[in-house]
N, C-alpha and C positions, 0 to 999 in steps of 0.2 A: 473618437468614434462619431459617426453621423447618423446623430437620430434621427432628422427628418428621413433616412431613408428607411428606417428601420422602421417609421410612422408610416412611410409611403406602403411597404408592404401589409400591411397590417390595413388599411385604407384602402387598398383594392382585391385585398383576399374576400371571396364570393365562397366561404367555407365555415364548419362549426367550429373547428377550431384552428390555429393559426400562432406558430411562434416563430422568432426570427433570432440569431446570434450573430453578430460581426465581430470578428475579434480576429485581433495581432500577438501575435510570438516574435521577439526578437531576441537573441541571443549570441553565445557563443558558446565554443566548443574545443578541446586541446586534448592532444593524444600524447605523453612523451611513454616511448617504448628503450627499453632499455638506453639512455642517453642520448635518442632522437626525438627530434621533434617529428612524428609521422603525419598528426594531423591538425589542421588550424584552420576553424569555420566561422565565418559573419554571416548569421543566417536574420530574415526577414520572412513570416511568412502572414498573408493578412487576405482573409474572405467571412463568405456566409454562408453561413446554412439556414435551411427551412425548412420546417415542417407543418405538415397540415393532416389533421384528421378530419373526415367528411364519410364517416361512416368507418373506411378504412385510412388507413396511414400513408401517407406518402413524402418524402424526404428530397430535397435538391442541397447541392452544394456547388458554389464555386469558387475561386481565387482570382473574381474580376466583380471590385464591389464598384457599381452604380444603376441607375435606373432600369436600366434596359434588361441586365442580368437577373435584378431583383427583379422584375415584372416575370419572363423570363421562370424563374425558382420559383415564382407564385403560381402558377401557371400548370408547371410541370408536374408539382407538388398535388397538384390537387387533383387533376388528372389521374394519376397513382392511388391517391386515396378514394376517387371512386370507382377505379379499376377493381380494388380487392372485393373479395367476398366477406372477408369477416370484418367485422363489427368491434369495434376499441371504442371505451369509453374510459373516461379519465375520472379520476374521484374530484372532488368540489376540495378548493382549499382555499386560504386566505393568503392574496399577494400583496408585495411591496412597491414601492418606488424609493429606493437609496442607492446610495455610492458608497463604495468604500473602497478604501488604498494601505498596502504595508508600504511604507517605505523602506527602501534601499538605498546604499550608496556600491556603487564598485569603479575600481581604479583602471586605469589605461590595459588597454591590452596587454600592453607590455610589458606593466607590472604581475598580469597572472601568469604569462606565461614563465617569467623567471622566480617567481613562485612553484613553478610545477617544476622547473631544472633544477631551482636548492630541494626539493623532494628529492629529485632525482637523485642528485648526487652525496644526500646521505646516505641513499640506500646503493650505491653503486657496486658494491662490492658481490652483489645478489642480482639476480632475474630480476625485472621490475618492470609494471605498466602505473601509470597514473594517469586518470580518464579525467579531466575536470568539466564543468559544463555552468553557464547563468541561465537564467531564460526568463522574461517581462513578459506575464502574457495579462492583454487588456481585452477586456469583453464586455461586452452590451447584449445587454436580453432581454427580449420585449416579447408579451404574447396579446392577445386579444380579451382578456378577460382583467386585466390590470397592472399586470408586473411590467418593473421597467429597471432592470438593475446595474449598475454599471461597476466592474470592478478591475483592478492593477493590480498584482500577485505578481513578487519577482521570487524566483528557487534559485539555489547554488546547491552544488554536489560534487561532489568529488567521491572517488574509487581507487583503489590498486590491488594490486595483487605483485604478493613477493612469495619467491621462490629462492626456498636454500637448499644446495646442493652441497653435500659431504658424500659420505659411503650411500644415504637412501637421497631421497627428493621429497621434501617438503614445502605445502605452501597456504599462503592466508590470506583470503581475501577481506578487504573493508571498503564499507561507504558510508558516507558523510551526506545528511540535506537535511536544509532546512526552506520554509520560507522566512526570505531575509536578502541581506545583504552580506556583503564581505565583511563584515564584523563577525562572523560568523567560524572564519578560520582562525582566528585567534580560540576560542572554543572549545572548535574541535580535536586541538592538541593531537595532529596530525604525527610531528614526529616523535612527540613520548608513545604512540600507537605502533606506530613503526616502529622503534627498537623494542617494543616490548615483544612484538611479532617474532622477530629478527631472533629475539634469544629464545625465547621459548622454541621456535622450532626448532635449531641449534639441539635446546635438551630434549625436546623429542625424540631426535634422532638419536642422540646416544645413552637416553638416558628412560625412553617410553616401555611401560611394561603390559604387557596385557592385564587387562580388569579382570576381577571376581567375576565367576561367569552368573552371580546371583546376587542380589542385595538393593540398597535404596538407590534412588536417581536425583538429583537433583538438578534440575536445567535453568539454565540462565535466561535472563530478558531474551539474548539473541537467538536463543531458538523456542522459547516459549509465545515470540511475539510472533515467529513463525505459523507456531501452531494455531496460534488464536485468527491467523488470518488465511490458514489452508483448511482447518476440520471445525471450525465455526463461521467465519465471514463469508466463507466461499459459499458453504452448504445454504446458511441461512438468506442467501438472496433471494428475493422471491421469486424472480426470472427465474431463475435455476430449479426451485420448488415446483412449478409452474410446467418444468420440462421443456422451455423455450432454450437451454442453452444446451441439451444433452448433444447435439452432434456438433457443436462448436468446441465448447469448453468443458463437456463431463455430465455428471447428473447430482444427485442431493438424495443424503438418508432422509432428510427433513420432511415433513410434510406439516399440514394445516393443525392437524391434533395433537403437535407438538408442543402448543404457546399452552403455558400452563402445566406442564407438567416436571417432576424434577428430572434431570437428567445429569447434574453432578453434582459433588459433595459441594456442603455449604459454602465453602472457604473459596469458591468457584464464583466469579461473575468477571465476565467478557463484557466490553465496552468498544462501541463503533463511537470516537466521537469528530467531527470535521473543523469544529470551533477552537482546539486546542492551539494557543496564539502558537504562530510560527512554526509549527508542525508540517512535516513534506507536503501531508495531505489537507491542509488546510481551505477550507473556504466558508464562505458565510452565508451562502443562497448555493442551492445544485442549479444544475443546468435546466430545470424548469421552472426557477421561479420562487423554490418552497428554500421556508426561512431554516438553516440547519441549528440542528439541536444534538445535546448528550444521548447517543443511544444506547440501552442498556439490552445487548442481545440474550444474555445468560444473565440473572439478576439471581446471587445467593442459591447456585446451582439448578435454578427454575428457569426455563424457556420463559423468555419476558416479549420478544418481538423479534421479526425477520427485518430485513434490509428493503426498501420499495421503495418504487417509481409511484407516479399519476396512475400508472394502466394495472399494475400489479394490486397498488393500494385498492384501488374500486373492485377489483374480482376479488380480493379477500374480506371485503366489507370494512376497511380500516381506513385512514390518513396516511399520505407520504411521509416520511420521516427525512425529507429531503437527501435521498440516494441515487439519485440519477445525476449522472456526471458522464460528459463527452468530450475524448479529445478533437482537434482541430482536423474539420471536415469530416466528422462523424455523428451518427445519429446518439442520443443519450440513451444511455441502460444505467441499470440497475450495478452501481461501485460501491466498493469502500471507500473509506479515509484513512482513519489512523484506529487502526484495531487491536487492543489490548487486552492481556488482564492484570484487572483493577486490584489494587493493595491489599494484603493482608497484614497479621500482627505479626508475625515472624522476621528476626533478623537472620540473614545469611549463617551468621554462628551460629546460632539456635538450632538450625535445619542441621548445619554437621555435627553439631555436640550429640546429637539424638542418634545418628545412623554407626551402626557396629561394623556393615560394611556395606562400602558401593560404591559410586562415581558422583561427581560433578561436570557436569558438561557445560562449557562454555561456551564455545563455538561450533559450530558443524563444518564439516567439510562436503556432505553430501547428504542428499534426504529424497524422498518420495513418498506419494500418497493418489491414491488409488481414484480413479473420475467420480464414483460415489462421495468419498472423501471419511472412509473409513479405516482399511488399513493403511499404516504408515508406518515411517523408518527412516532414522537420523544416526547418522554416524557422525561422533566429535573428531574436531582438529584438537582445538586446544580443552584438555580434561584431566584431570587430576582423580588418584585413587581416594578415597574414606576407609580410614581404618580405625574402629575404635574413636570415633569425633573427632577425629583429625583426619589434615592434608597429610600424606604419608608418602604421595611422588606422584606420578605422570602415566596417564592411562592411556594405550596406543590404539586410536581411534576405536573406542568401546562404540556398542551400536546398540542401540533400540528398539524393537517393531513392537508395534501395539495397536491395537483397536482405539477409535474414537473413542467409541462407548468406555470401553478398560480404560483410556487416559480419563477421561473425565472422576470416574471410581476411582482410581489407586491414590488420585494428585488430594495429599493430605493437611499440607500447609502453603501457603501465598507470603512469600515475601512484601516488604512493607516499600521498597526504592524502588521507584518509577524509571525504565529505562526504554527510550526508542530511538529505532534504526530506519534510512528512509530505504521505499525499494519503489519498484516498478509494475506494477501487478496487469496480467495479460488477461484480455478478455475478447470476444464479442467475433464476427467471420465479415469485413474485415474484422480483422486482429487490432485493439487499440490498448495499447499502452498507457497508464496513468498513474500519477503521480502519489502515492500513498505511505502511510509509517507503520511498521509493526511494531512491536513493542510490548514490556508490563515487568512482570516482576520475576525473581527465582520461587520455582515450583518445586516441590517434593514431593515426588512418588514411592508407595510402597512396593517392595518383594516384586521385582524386575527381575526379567531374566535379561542379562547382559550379555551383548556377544562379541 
């Protein structure tokens, strides 16, 4: 990365405020679709972006970094910021100057790609996609009031999805991220996940019975970590609070006179945290500069704090909690990280020994939830009957709808094992894509109606 350029903008910015990113993505990318190879990328991508507030905001980006461009992004930027009418101010926070680096190692192309053909061809017998992907992205971030931070984040990820065909069609999707290296797939026990896919859907097909159409729920990491990151992360951004994303991305139950009050049972506390080592959504400074920390959105079923930017934080009267995050050649908003709920005292047996009758839901195969981010609905792949504290056989895609508000009330105990999955969370018009983990523990709901 070239600081002097990134000083040079900073140096002839004639504005109040003034921040600059350069940064490279380097990667790759492998597609094997049923025993071919479809696709195979060496990708390079490396610019800047600028922003400049000067009453209003105004944004440049390009993918041709030196002088002329940067002059050029300065220029342009600021221009735009005194175009607008309204008026952005950012709240006062305290910046750094550090570096930081994960380290990674990964092996020849060639070795991952005949990594994804032995995937392939254990599962041959079945439909099969394997998506694999690395990606080093380096960034420098400098603004005019202090910060200057430099940091190397390498992710790996992997995906598939298998389909077993008998008398019906079944199928399971998985994905795999961390930040790291290829020490990583050793791990994540790729093909004992595969066969376990593999047979379970097998006895679904001939073995799935419709659920109780009434009784307890209990949901697993993979879709609780869900929820914690559709009917809390989502809502509680303050962008979205704010009603800056309602015709992009939806709206929010949430409002301002919500911190402070209870909103679910104790056993209840959601956690945004960005620090957690080698997490998808890892990072150590957001895209403005602010140093990230544990955030505790839902602390012991009480509204504890929303998700913010610089511009959200100052109109709510608070500090950023370092949540603004941008991908390459976009402006920063208000993101998550890795959003969970936090441990309870409960083991997994404990939640079934209790219930007389219901489900366990493991995986989903489908879900939805409403632009407010109130009514919702998860249908399992893989789920299992409760009968009497016991597993008792195979529930055929039992389903769920329920109110926000009612999940937060019914969910009676929090499993105590930590479990997270990476995803992709969409946001912002352009549409930006970004790197995050959901995740947390098995939940227990009361008197569900099952469908």
């Amino acid at each position: 990365m070239d600081e002097d350029l990134a000083e040079y903008a900073l140096k002839i910015a004639k504005a109040e405020y003034i921040e600059i990113r350069i940064e490279r993505h380097t990667g790759n990318e492998i597609l094997f679709v049923n025993g071919e190879l479809k696709d195979f990328d060496i990708y390079e991508n490396y610019g800047f972006s600028i922003r400049v507030i000067d009453d209003g905001m105004g944004f440049y980006f390009s993918d041709v970094v030196n002088k002329e461009q940067i002059r050029k992004g300065v220029e342009t930027a600021t221009k735009m910021a005194r175009l607008q009418k309204s008026s952005v101010k950012l709240s006062e926070e305290k910046f750094y100057e550090d570096k930081y680096e994960v380290k990674a190692e990964f092996p020849p192309v060639e070795e991952k790609i005949d990594f994804i053909k032995g995937l392939d061809e254990f599962a041959k017998e079945h439909q099969r996609i394997f998506s694999y992907s690395d990606q080093m992205t380096e960034k420098l971030y400098m603004n005019n009031e202090g910060a200057a931070i430099y940091s190397r984040i390498p992710r790996i990820y992997l995906y598939y999805l298998i389909t077993v065909m008998n008398e019906e069609t079944e199928q399971m999707h998985r994905e795999f991220g961390n930040v790291g290296g290829w020490e990583f797939i050793e791990e994540w026990q790729i093909e004992k996940n595969l066969q376990h896919d593999i047979n379970f859907l097998k006895d679904l097909i001939k073995k799935g019975e419709k659920a109780p159409p009434k009784g307890d729920v209990i949901l697993s990491p993979y879709i609780t970590g869900l929820i914690a990151h559709e009917s809390c992360g989502h809502p509680f951004e303050a962008d979205r609070i704010l009603g800056r994303e309602a015709a992009q991305a939806g709206k929010s139950y949430a409002s301002m006179e919500l911190i402070g009050k209870k909103f679910a049972n104790e056993c209840i506390s959601i956690v945004d945290d960005p620090t957690l080592p080698n997490s998808y959504g890892f990072y150590k400074y957001d895209d403005e500069g602010i140093k990230a920390r544990k955030r505790f959105l839902i602390k012991e079923g009480i509204v504890n704090e929303f998700l913010h930017n610089r511009q959200t934080a100052y109109e709510m009267g608070c500090k950023s909690n370092a949540a603004s995050r941008a991908t390459y050649g976009k402006e920063p908003i208000v993101r998550m990280a890795n959003t969970y709920f936090a441990p309870g005292d409960y083991s997994l047996e404990e939640m079934i020994e209790d219930i007389k009758q219901g489900v366990y839901m493991v995986t989903f195969m489908e879900w939805n939830i409403d632009d407010k981010r109130i009514n919702q609905k998860y249908v399992g792949e893989e789920a299992y009957i409760i009968k009497n504290g016991r597993i008792e056989g195979i529930a055929y895609h039992p389903a769920i709808e329920i109110s926000t508000f009612d999940f937060y009330r019914k969910v009676d105990a929090a499993g105590k094992e930590l479990q997270f999955y990476p995803a992709t969370c969409g946001k912002g018009d352009p549409m930006q894509g970004i790197e995050v983990s959901t995740g947390g523990v098995d939940l227990r709901l009361r008197n569900m109606a099952i469908k």
